[in-house]
C-alpha positions, 0 to 999 in steps of 0.5 A: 906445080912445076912439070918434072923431066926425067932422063932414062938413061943405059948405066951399061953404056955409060951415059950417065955423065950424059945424062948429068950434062943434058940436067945441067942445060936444062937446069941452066935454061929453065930454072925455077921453071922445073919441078925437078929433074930426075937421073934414072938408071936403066939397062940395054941402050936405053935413053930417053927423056920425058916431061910430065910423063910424055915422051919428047926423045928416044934414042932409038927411036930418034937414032942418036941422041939430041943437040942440047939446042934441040932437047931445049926447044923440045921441053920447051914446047912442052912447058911454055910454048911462048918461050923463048930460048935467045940463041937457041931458037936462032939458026 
């Protein structure tokens, strides 16, 4: 069974095509490897984004939102630690 992503995100502020851009990245790096991606709608400024239930961001928590170098690493580290990401684990 491949891990799910889930992308909580706030329709109030309008990060949905955020939301859809951070899907899109991790479509494109991880392929097959996801089970599937899943967009879901929430409400006051939230955003933050899960594999298999565990929590790899917060926006609020973080303080903003992460560099799609770094949210790859972090699913990463999550699905197959041994990975590697090429460019994306360069400096």
């Amino acid at each position: 069974m491949h891990p799910r992503v889930e992308i909580l995100f706030c329709m109030q502020c309008r990060w949905f095509l955020r939301a859809g851009w951070y899907a899109q990245e991790l479509l494109s790096t991880f392929g097959g490897d996801l089970g599937e991606v899943a967009l879901v709608p929430g409400t006051g400024g939230v955003f933050q984004v899960r594999v298999d239930g565990t929590l790899v961001w917060d926006r609020k928590a973080q303080g903003g939102f992460p560099e799609a170098k770094e949210l790859k690493q972090l699913v990463r580290d999550r699905i197959d630690p041994e990975r590697d990401l090429g460019h994306a684990d360069r400096p």
